[in-house]
N, C-alpha and C positions, 0 to 999 in steps of 0.2 A: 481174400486174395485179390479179387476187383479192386479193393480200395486202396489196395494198398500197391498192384499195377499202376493204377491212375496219379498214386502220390510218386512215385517211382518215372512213371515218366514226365512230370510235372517235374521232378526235380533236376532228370536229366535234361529236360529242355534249358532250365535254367542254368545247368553246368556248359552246355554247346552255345548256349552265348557268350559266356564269359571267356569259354575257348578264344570260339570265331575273334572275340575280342581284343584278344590279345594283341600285343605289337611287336614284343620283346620275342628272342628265339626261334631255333629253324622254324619256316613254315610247316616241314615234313613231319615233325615234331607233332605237331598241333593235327596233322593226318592222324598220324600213329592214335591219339589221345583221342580219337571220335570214333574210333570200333568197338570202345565198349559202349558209346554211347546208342548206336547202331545195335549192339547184340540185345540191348535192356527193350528200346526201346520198340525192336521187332518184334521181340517176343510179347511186348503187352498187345501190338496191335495184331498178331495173330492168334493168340489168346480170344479176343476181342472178337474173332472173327473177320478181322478186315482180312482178309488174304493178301490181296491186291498191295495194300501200302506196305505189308510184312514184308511182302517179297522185295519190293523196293528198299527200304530200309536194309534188308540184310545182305542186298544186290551193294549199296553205296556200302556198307559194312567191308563186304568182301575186298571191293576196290581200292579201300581206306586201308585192308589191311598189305594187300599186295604189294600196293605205290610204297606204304612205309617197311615193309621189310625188304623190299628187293633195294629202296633208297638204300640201307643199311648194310645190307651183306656184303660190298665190298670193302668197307672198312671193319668188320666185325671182328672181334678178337673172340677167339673161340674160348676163353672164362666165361662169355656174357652169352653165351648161343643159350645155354638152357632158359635164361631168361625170359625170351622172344619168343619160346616156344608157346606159351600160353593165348599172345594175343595173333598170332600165327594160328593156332589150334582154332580159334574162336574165329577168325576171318575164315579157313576154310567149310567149319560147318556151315558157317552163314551164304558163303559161297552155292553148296550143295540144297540147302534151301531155300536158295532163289533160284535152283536151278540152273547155276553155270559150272557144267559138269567139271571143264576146264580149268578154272579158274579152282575150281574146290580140289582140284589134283594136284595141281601148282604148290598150292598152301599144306595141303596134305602133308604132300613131298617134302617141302622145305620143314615141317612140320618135327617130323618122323625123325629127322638129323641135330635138328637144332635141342629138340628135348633130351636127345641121347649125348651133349655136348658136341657134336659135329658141325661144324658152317658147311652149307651147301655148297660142293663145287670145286672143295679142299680137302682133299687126304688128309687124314689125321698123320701128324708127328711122330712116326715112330720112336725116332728115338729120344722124344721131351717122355721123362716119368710122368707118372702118375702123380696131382700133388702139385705141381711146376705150376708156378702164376699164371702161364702164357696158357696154360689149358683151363676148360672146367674144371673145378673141384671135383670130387666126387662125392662130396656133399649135396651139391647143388645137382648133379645127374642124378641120384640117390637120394630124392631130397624123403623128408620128417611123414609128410604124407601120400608119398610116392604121387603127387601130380606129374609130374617129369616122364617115370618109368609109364603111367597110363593113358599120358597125352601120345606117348611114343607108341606103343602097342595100338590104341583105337586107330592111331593115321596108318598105323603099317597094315593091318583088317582092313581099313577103308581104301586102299591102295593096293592089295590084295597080295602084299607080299610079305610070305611067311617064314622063309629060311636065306641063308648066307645073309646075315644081320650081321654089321659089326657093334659092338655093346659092351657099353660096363657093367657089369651083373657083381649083386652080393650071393656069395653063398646059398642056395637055398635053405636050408637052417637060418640062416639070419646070422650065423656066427661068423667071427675072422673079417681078412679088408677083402673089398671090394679088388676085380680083378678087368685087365679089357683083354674081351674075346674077339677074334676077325673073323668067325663064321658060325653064329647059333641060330634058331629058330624061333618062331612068334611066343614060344610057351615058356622057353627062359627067360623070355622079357616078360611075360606076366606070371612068373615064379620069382622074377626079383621086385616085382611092384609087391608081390602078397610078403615078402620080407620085410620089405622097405615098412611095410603096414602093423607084422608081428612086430618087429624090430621097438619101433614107435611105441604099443600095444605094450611091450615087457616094459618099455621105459617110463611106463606113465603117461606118455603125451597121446594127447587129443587126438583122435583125427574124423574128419568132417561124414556126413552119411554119404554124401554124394563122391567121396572118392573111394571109401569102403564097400559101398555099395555098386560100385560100376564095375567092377573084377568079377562078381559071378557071370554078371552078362558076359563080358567080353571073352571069359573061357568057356563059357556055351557056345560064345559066335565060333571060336578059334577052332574048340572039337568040329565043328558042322563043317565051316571053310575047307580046314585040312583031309575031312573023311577018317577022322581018328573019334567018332562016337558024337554023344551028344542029339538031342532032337528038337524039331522045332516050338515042342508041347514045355520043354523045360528050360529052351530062350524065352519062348514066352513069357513063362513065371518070372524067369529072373526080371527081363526086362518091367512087369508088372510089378514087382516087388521095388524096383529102383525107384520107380516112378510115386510108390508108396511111402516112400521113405522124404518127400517134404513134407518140412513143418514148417519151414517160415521162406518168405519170399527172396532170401539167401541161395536154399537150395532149389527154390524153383528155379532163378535163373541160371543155375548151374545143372540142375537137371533135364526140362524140358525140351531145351534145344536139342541134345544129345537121344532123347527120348524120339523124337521127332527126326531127329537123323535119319536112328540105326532101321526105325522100321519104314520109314522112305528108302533107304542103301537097298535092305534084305528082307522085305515085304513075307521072302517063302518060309524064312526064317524066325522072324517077331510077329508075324501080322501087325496087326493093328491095336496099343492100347490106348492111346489118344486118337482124337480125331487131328488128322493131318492138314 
């Protein structure tokens, strides 16, 4: 895993010059295009145990990701919000692990809407259908791996809001179309990620550990948050068990940060299964 850190940010460095290099294209572009450079390259140096430069790295990360999505949101056409929601997602964690509480809520927020097909700051369409070019698909909210549905849910927990959600939800069954609800709760949005997942699962297709495996946690966090059961002996597990599930440095860096998150966010709830 060292070695392969080391080759890993060695290569990123190699890609943040070619960046910087660049000449053609917005400059904000080229913002956008250095936050995952920042999320790779934090996590090897806090791996590493550098703290100090982690935090730094994930501080320019967060920044990188702000300046590029707020650049963005006023021309955003809401087909493309679910897309942003990823590098959105990955600026606020990085945010919250350099410690800029602010800044990790900003992203959160914008987070939380963008993954669910929503632009920040704009009422959805009543009356454009479901389907209609000018919105997200609901493919793409509802996407193969449910990324979308679990970026949405972790920001909404991490933001600590858990009902009058507006959402597009599949059936729980997984059967029939998807439908938009204007008032559900934190648990139907992770009853349509665990669809989104079966759905996938009956079809044959693939889906990753690290997003299969981040749903037990996140409904132990939900039962704890809401006071509807749950305990901190069996977040723990889950969260142990997430953490157990890399095998290649794929899902370390989809892992670890999020690892590193949730038991910094909710210390009472995960304790400790990495060192922080």
């Amino acid at each position: 895993m060292a070695l392969n850190l080391e080759r890993t940010r060695q290569r990123q460095e190699q890609w943040r010059e070619a960046v910087l290099a660049r000449t053609d294209g917005d400059p904000n572009e080229r913002t956008g295009a250095m936050v995952e450079y920042y999320w790779r390259v934090g996590q090897a140096l806090h791996w590493e145990g550098d703290r100090s430069a982690a935090a730094d790295a994930f501080r320019s990360g967060a920044e990188s990701a702000l300046h590029y999505v707020e650049w963005i949101l006023p021309r955003l056409q809401p087909r493309l919000a679910p897309g942003l929601s990823p590098v959105t997602h990955m600026g606020a964690v990085m945010a919250a692990l350099a410690g800029e509480k602010q800044t990790a809520h900003r992203l959160f927020t914008y987070a939380a809407d963008l993954a669910g097909g929503l632009v920040p700051g704009r009422p959805r369409d009543r009356s454009v259908p479901l389907g209609d070019p000018r919105e997200a698909h609901p493919n793409d909210i509802l996407d193969e791996l449910a990324r979308h549905p679990l970026i949405r849910a972790y920001s909404l927990l991490r933001l600590g809001v858990f009902e009058g959600i507006q959402a597009l939800l599949l059936p729980a069954d997984g059967q029939g179309d998807p439908a938009w609800h204007e008032s559900v709760d934190i648990f139907a949005i992770l009853d349509s990620a665990r669809a989104c997942l079966e759905r996938s699962k009956a079809e044959g297709l693939g889906t990753f550990f690290a997003e299969r495996g981040q749903l037990p946690v996140l409904d132990e966090l939900a039962r704890i948050l809401t006071g509807r059961g749950g305990s901190p002996e069996a977040a723990h597990a889950a969260l142990d068990r997430y953490w157990n599930r890399i095998r290649d440095i794929g899902d370390f860096l989809s892992i670890y940060p999020l690892v590193l998150d949730l038991q910094s966010a909710f210390p009472e709830v995960f304790g400790q299964v990495v060192e922080v």
